[in-house]
C-alpha positions in Angstrom: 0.0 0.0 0.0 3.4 2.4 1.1 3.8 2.2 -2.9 0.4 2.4 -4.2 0.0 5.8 -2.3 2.8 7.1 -4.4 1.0 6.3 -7.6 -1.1 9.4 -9.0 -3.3 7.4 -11.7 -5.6 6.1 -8.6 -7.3 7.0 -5.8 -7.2 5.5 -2.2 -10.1 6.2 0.2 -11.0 5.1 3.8 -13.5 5.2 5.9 -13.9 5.5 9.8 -11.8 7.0 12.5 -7.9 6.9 12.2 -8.2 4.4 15.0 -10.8 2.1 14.0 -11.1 2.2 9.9 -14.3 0.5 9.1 -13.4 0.2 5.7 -11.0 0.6 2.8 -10.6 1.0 -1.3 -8.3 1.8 -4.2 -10.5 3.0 -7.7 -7.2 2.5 -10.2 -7.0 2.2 -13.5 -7.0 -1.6 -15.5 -3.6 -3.0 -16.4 -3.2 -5.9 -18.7 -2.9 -7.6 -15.9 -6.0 -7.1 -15.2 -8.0 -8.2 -18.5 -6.8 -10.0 -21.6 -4.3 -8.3 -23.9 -7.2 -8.4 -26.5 -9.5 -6.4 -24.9 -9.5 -2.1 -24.8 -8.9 -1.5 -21.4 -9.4 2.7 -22.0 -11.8 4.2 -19.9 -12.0 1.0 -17.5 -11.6 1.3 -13.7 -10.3 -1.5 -11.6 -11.5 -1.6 -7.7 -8.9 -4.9 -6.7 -8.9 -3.8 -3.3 -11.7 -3.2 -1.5 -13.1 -3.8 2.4 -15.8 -2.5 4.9 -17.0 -4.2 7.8 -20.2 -4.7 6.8 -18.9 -7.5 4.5 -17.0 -9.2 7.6 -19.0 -12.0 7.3 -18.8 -13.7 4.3 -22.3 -15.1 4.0 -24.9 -12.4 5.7 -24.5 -8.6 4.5 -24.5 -6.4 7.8 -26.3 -3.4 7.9 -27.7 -3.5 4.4 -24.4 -3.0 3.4 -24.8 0.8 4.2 -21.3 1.3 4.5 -20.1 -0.9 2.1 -22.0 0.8 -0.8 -21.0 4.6 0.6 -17.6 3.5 0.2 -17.9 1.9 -3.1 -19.7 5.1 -4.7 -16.8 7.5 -3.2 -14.8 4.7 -5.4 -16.6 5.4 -8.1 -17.2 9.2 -7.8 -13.4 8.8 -7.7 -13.3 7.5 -11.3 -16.2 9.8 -13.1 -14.1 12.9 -11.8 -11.0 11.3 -13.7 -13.2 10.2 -16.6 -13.0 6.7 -16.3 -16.8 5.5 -17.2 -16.9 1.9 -16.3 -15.9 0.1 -12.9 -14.7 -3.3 -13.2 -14.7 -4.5 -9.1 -12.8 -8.2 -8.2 -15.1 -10.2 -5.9 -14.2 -13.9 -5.1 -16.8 -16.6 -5.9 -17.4 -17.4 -2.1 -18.3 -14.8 -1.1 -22.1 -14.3 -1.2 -22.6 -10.9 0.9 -20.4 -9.0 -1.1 -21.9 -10.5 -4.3 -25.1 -9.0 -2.5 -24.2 -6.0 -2.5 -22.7 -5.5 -5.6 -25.9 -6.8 -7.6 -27.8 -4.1 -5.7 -25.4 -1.6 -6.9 -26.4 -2.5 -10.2 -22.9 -5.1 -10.9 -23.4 -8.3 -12.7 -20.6 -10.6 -13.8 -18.4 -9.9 -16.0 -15.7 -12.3 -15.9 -14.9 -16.0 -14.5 -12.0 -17.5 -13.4 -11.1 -21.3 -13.9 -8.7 -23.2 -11.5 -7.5 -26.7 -12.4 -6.1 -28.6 -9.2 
C-alpha cells in the first residue's frame, strides 16, 4: 500500500476513525494484468482492493451494506471525476454478501476464473 499511495493514476479512500477504519478501497485504472491483452482497457476502472465491515461476514451482508456501498460510490465518484466511465470491481466466488451487494449496486458478472487442481 506504502507504494500504491505514491502512484497518481488512482485513488485511495477510507473510511472510519484513524483508530478504528471500518473500511477501505483503491479506484485504479485496468492493467493488462487485469484483463486479456485483446480487450481495450481505455476508460476501465479497476476496484482490486476493496473492504468494509459490513462484508465481515462472508455469507450475511451487515447493515444492508450501508457502509459498504457509501464506500464503493466514493470509489466510483473517484473514477467519473477522472473520466473513467466503467468500474470493473474483483469479488471472489465465495463470497455471497459482497456479491449482495454488488448486484444491488447494479454489478453483474463480467468475468470467471477457472482453476484446475
Amino acid at each position: 500500500m506504502n507504494r500504491s499511495l505514491t502512484l497518481r493514476d488512482r485513488d485511495m479512500m477510507v473510511m472510519g476513525a484513524p483508530e478504528n477504519l471500518n473500511g477501505y478501497v483503491i479506484a485504479q485504472p485496468a492493467s493488462p494484468l487485469h484483463f486479456p491483452p485483446a480487450h481495450d482497457i481505455t476508460g476501465t476502472g479497476v476496484i482490486d482492493d476493496y473492504y468494509h465491515s459490513d462484508l465481515a461476514d462472508p455469507t450475511a451482508l451487515a447493515n444492508g451494506g450501508e457502509g459498504a456501498t457509501t464506500l464503493l460510490r466514493a470509489a466510483e465518484a473517484a473514477f467519473a471525476n477522472r473520466g473513467v466511465g466503467v468500474a470493473f470491481v474483483v469479488c471472489p466466488a465465495r463470497w455471497p454478501s459482497k456479491i449482495e451487494m454488488l448486484e444491488a449496486a447494479g454489478y453483474e458478472t463480467a468475468m470467471v476464473w477457472s482453476i484446475k487442481r
